[in-house]
N, C-alpha and C positions, 0 to 999 in steps of 0.2 A: 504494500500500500504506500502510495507516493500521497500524501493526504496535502495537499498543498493548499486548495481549495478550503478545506475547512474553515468555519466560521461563516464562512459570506454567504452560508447557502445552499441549495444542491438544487433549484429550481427545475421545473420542466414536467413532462407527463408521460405517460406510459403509451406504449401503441407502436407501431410501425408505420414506415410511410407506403405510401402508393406512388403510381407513374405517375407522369405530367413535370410541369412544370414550378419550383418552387421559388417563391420571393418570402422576406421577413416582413413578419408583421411590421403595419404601420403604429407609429406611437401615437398614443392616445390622449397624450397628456405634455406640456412641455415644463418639465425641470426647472423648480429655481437654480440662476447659475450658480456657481461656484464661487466662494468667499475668494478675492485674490490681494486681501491686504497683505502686507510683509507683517513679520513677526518682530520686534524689537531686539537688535542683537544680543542684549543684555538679559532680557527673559532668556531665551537661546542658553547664552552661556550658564544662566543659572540653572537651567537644566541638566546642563552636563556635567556641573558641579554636584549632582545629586546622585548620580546614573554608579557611582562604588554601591552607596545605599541601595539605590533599589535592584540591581545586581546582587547584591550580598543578600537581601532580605527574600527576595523569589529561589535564589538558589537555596538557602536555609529550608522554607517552608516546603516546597517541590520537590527537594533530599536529589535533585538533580546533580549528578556528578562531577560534571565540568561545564561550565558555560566563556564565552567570550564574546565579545561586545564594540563598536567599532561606528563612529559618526564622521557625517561628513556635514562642511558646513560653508556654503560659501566659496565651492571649492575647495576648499584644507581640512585635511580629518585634523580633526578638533577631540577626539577621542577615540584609543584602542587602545584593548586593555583584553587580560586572562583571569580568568576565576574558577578554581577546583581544580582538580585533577583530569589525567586523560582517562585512568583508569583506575578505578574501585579498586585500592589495596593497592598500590603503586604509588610514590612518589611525586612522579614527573608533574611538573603543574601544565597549566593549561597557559599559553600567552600567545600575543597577538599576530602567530603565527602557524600557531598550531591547525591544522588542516582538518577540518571537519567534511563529511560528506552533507551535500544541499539538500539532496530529497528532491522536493520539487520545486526548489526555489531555482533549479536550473533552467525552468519554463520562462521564467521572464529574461533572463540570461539568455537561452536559447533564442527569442523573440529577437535580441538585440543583435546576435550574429544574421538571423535571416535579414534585419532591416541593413546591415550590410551589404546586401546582397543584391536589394531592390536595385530595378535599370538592368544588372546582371542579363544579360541574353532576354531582353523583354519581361525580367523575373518582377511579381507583384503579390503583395496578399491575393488578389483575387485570381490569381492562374490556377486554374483546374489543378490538381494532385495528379491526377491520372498521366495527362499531357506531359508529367517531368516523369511518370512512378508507370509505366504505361500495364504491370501487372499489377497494379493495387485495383481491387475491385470490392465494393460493399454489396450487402446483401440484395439492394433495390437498384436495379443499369442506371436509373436515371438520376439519383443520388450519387452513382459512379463519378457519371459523366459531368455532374455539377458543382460537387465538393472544391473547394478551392483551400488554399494551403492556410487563409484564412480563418475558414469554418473549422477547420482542424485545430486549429492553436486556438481558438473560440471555446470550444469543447462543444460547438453544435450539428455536427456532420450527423446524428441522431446516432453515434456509439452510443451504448449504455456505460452507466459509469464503470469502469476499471476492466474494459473488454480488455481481455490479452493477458493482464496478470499472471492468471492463473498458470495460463499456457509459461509466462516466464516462470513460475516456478515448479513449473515440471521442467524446463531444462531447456525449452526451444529455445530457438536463435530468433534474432530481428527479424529476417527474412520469412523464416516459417508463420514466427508470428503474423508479420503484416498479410502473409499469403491468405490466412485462413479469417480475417477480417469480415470475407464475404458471408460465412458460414454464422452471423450474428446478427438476429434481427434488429431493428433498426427504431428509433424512436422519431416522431417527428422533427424532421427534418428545418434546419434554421429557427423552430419555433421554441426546441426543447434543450436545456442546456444539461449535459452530465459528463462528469471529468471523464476521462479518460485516456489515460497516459501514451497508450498506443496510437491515438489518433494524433496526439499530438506529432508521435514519435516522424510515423506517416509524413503530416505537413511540412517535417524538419528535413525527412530524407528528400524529398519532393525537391525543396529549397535548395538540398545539397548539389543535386543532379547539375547545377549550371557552374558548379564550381571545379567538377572533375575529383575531387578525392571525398574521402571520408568524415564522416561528421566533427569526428575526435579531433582531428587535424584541421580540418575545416574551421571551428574553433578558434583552435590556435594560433592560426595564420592571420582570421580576420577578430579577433578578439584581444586574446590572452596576450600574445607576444607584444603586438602595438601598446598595450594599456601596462606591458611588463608585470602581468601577474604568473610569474614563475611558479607559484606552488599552486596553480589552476590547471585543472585537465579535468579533461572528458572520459577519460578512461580510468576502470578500477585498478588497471596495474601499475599506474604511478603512485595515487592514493596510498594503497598499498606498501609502496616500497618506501616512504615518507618516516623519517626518523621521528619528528614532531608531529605527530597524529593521532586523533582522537580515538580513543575504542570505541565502539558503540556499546548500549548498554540497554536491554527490555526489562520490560516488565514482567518478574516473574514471582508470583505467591508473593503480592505486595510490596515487593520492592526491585530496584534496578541492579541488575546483572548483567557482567558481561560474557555471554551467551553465546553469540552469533556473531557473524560479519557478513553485512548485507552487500553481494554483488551485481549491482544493477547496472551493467554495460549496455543488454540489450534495451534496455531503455533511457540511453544515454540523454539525449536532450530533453524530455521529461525528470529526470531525476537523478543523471550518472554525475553530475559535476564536482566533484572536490577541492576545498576552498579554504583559505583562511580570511579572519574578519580585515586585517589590511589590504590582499587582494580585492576584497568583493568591496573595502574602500573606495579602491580606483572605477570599479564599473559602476559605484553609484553616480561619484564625482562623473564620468560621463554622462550617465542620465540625467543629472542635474543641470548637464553643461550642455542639454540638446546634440550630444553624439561629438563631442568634441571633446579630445584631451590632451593637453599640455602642444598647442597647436596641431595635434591630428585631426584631421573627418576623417570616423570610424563609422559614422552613417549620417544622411544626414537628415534634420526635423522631421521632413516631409514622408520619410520612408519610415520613421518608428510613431508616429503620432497615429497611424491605425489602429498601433499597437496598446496606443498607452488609453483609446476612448471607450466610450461603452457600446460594445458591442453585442450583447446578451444579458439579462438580467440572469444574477442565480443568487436572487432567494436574501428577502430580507432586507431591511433599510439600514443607513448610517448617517450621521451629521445632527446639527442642533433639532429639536421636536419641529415639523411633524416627519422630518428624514427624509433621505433622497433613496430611490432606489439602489442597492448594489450591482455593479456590475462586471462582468467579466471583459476585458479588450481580447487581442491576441497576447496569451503567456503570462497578463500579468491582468491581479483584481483592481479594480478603476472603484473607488468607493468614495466617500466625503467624510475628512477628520473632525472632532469633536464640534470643529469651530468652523465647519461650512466648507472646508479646502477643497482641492483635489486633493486626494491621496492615492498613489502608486502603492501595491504591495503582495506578497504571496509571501504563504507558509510553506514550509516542507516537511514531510515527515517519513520516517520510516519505523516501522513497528519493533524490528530486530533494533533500533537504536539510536534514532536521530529527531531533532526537531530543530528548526530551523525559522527564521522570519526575519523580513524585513518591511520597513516603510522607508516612502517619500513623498511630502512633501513639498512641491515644488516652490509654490509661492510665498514658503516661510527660506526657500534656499538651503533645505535640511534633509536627510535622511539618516536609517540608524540601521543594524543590521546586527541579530543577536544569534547565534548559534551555540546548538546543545548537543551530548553527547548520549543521548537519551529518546526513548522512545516516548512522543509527544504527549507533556501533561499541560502544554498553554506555557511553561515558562517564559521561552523566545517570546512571544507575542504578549506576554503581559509586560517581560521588559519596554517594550517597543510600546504597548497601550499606556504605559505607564508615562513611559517620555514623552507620548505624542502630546499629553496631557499637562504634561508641564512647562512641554515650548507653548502651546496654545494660549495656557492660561496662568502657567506660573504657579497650579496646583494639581495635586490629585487626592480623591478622596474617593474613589473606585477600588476596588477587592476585586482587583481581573485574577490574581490568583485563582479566588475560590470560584469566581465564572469561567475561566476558562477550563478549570477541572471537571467540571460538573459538564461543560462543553464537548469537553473530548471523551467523556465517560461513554458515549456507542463505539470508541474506537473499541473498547476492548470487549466488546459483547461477543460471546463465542459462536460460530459459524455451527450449523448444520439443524438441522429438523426437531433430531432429538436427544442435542447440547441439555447438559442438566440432569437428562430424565435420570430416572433408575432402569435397568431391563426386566421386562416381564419377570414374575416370580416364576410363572408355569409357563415357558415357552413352547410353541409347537416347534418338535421337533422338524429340522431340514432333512431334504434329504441325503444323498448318496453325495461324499463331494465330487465325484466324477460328473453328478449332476451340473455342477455349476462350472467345472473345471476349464479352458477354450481360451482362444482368442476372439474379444468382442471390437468391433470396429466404429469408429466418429467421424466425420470428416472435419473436425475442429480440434479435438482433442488427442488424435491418433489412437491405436490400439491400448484397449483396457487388456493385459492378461491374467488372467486367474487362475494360480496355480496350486494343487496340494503343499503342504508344508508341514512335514510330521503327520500332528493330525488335525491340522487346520489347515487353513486355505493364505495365500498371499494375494495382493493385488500390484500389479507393476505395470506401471504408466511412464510416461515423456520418451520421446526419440528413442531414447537407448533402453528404454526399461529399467533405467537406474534408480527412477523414485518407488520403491516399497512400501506397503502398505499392510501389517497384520490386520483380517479381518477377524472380528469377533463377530460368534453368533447370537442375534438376538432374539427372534422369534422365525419361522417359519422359512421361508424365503430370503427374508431379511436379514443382514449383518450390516456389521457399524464399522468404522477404523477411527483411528485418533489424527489429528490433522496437527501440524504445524508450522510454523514459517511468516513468512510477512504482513498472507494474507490470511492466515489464522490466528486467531488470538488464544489463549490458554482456555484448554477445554471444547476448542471445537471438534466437533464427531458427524464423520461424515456417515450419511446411511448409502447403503446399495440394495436395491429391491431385483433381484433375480424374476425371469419370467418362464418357467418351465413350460415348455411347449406338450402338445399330445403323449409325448415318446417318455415324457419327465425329463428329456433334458432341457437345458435352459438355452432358450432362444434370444432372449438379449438380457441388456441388465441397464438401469436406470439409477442414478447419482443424485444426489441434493445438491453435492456442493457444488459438481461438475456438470452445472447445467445451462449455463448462460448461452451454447449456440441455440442453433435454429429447432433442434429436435428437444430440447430442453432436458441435456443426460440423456437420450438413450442414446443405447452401444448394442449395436446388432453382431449377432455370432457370425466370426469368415471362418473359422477351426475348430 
C-alpha cells in the first residue's frame, strides 16, 4: 500500500464504464479563490523556531522511531534537522541526510520529471497513454483509446483503487503488471476518482517513451543530477546500498518493529523514490521557484501548473468554514491551508515501514517536508498540520496527533471475509485432497497451484510459484490461509471456496482476497 492519498479523500462510485465517448463533468458551482496574501516573514521564522518542539512532542507521543524534518523558505532551507534513530535498538541517529524511502510522495516528484518532459516529441498531459504504451490496454477499447497520461497521474482512468498491488506482491514485474490492466473492470470513467498506483505507474512509463531510457534514469538525468540530489534515486538498489539509511519499521502486536524491507521498484514512480529531507529541500525550492533552480529550467510554469490544479475532487473539504472542495491535480493533492491558500501536498506510506509528507504553500513562499521510519500513524503530517498552523497564524491548538491516528486507524483493518472469526466448532468434513489438488488458471493473477503437503494442502501463486500459502481447513469446501505483507495488515485471512464438479473433483476455486479482476477470484482448473 503506497497510501499517499490519505486524508483528502477517496471520492468517486462504483460501476464500470461503457462505449462512447467520454468528457468530465461540468462544474456546478464556482470556488471562492484562493487567499494569496504573503505570510509575515517573522510569523514564518517563528514557526521554525518551534518545529524541535513539535518534532520532539509527535515523535514522543507516536513512539515513532526516527523522524527528520526539513523547510524551505524563500528559496533557502531555513531548517533541516534528525530526530531518533534509524533503527529500534541501534545507535545510529537519524540526520539531515539520512535516506528514507517516499512511498508515495514520489507521485508529485514523478509529476515534476514528466512536466520536464512536456514539448518533448509533441509530449502533453493530454497524449493518449496508449499512443506512447501502444500494448497498455484497459478493460473498456474506448477508455483504451482515451486515457491520457493525465487521467493516469489524476487517478481517474476508472482503475479501482490499488489495481496491480497485489499482483506486485506476488512477484510480477512492471510489464506483467501493466499487461494485465485490461483484465480489471473499470469505474467510471473521468467522473470517479480512486488511487491507484499502477495507473499512475502506466502515465509515467507513457511519458518515458519520448525520452529513450528508463524511468530510474530518466529521473536522474532530468531531475536528481541538475537539482544535485545525490542521495535521490528511483531504484531500491541504491536505497539499499546507503550507509545512512533508515530501517523501516510496522506495526506489529502494538508496537513498531523492524520487520520487513519494503521493495517497490516495480512501482517506481508511484512510490520507488529514496530520499533525504535536504534532497527533497532542493525539489521543493524548485517548486516554489516555478521549475527553476539556482538558474536552471528544469520545467517550465506552463508544463507543471496542470499538474499542480484541480483536476478531480477526492473526497472532503479544507480551508477556513464553509471549505473549498479537495482536490486531486496530476501527482500531487491541490487543497486550501487553514487560512484560505493554495496548498500543494501528498503523503506516503508504506505498511512494512514508512510514512512520509509534505506541504507547500506557495503564497506564504514556504514549504516543509517530514519523513518517518515507520509505518503511517499521521506523524509526518501532523508535523506539517502543525507548522502549516503556525506560519498561518502564529498558533496551534489542534491534536492532529490524536486525529490523524484515529485517521489512519482503517489502515490496519485486517483483509479477508472471515479476518476475526473463530472456525466452525463442527466443520463439514472436505473431501479427498486429490479433490482439490491441480493447477487453477486467471488471466490477471496467473496460475493458483494446489498442492498436497504432508497432510495438508499448499497454495503457490506469482510467476514462479514462489509465494506459499499453508491452507487450513475450515468447513467443507472451504479453507483459509494467513496473508501478509504491505497489502495485508496483521491478521488478514484469506478464504478459498473450492467448486467440486459432478466427478467430486474441483473444477475451479474462488479467492476473497484475490479478486479484484474481471471474474472477481475465480481460477478455473487447466490440470
Amino acid at each position: 500500500m503506497t497510501a499517499g492519498a490519505a486524508l483528502a479523500g477517496c471520492g468517486g462510485g462504483g460501476g464500470g464504464g461503457g462505449g462512447g465517448v467520454f468528457l468530465p463533468p461540468a462544474s456546478s458551482s464556482t470556488p471562492a479563490p484562493f487567499n494569496t496574501t504573503p505570510v509575515a516573514s517573522a510569523q514564518i521564522n517563528a514557526a521554525v523556531a518551534k518545529l524541535d518542539g513539535v518534532a520532539e512532542e509527535v515523535l514522543r507521543r507516536t513512539k515513532v522511531p526516527g523522524m527528520a524534518v526539513a523547510v524551505v523558505k524563500d528559496g533557502q532551507v531555513v531548517y533541516a534537522k534528525g530526530f531518533g534513530v534509524r533503527r529500534l535498538g541501534s545507535p545510529e541517529r537519524i540526520d539531515a541526510d539520512t535516506v528514507f524511502q517516499l512511498a508515495s510522495m514520489s507521485k508529485p516528484i514523478a509529476a515534476t520529471v514528466v512536466a520536464g518532459l512536456i514539448g518533448t516529441q509533441g509530449l502533453s498531459w493530454d497524449t493518449p497513454a496508449v499512443s506512447r504504451l501502444p500494448g497498455f490496454n484497459l478493460s473498456d477499447p474506448a477508455v483504451t483509446y482515451q486515457v491520457t497520461i493525465g487521467d493516469l497521474f489524476a487517478h481517474r482512468s476508472g482503475l479501482p483503487g490499488a489495481a496491480g498491488d497485489k499482483l506486485e506482491d506476488l512477484g510480477y514485474d512492471r510489464q506483467q503488471i501493466l499487461q494485465r490492466m485490461r483484465y480489471v473492470p473499470l469505474r467510471p470513467f473521468r467522473t470517479s476518482y480512486a488511487y491507484a498506483n499502477f495507473g499512475l505507474t502506466a502515465g509515467a512509463e507513457a511519458a518515458a517513451t519520448v525520452s529513450g531510457t528508463e524511468w530510474a534514469e530518466l529521473s536522474r538525468r532530468v531531475l536528481y543530477a541538475p537539482l544535485g540530489m545525490n542521495a535521490t534515486s528511483s531504484r531500491f538498489v541504491d536505497f539499499i546500498q546507503r550507509t545512512n539509511r533508515a530501517t523501516p519499521h510496522a506495526m506489529q502486536d502494538g508496537s513498531y518493529q523492524a520487520l520487513y524491507q519494503r521493495q517497490p521498484d516495480e512501482q517506481s514512480p508511484a512510490g520507488g523514490v529514496s530520499s533525504s529531507v535536504n534532497d527533497v529541500a532542493r525539489w521543493m525550492t524548485l517548486l516554489l521557484q516555478n521549475g527553476s533552480y539556482k538558474g536552471q529550467t528544469i520545467y517550465t510554469p506552463e508544463a507543471l501548473r496542470p499538474a499542480i490544479s484541480e483536476q478531480i475532487a477526492n473526497g472532503g473539504t479544507s480551508g477556513p468554514p464553509p471549505g473549498r472542495a479537495n482536490h486531486y491535480g496530476y501527482g500531487f493533492n491541490v487543497g486550501t491551508s487553514t487560512a484560505g491558500r493554495l496548498k500543494l501536498s501528498h503523503s506516503g506510506a508504506f505498511m512494512l515501514g514508512a510514512g512520509t509528507a509534505f506541504t507547500a504553500i506557495p503564497a506564504a513562499g514556504v514549504a516543509i517536508v517530514t519523513l518517518t521510519n515507520a509505518a503511517p500513524m499521521g506523524a509526518a503530517e501532523a508535523v506539517n498540520l502543525t507548522f502549516e498552523e503556525l506560519v498561518e497564524s502564529g498558533k496551534t491548538s489542534t491534536d492532529w496527533v490524536g486525529i490523524l491516528a484515529k485517521a489512519f486507524e482503517p489502515f490496519y483493518t485486517p483483509e479477508g471475509s472471515l479476518a476475526g472469526q473463530q472456525p466452525p466448532s463442527q466443520p463439514v468434513a472436505p473431501l479427498g485432497s486429490n479433490a482439490y489438488t491441480g493447477t487453477y488458471a486467471n488471466s490477471y493473477y496467473g496460475n493458483a497451484v494446489v498442492e498436497a503437503s504432508g497432510s495438508g494442502l499448499v497454495l503457490k501463486m506469482g510467476p514462479t510459484g514462489a509465494r506459499a500459502f499453508t491452507l487450513r481447513h475450515w468447513s467443507g469446501n472451504t479453507y483459509v490461509y494467513d496473508l501478509s505483507g504491505e497489502n495485508a495488515p496483521q491478521g488478514s485471512i484469506a478464504r478459498i471456496d473450492f467448486t467440486p464438479d459432478a466427478s467430486g473433483v474441483s473444477a475451479s476455486l474462488t479467492m476473497d482476497y484475490y479478486a479484484e479482476d474481471i471474474t472477481h477470484g475465480t481460477f478455473t482448473r487447466a490440470r
